[in-house]
C-alpha positions in Angstrom: -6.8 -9.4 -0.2 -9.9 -8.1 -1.9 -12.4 -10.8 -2.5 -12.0 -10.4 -6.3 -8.6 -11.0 -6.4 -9.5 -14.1 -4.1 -11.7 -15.2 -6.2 -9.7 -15.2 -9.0 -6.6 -16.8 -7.9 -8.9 -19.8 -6.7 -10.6 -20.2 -10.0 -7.3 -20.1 -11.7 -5.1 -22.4 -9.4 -7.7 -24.2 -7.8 -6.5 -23.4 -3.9 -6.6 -21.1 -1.6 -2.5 -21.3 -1.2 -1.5 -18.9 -4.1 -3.8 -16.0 -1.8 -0.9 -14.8 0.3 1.8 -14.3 -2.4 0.6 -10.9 -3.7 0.6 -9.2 -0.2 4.8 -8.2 0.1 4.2 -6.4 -3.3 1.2 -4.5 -1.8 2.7 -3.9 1.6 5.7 -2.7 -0.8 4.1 -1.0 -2.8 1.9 1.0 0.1 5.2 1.7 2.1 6.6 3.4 -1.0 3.3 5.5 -1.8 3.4 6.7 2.2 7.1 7.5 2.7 7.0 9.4 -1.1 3.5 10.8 0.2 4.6 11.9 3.5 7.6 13.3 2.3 6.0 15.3 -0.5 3.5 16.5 1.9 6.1 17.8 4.9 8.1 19.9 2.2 4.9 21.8 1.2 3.9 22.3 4.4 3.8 26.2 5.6 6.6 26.9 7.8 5.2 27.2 11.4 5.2 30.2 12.8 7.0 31.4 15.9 5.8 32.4 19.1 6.4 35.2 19.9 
């Protein structure tokens, strides 16, 4: 987790335990940007060319 965040959840809680919690949302959130990304990025791909 970026330091900030870190930071912040000690200062507001007070431990170090709270630190983990926020990482399935990110992981969720970066699987969901990659697969919409990905997929966006395959259908405006050029169509490969043939050999000939």
């Amino acid at each position: 987790m970026p330091p900030l965040l870190t930071g912040s959840l000690y200062d507001a809680y007070g431990s170090y335990a709270l630190v983990p919690a926020p990482l399935p949302v990110v992981a969720a959130t970066a699987l969901v940007l990659t697969a919409t990304g990905v997929r966006r990025a395959v259908s405006h791909r050029a169509p490969a060319v043939a050999p000939h």
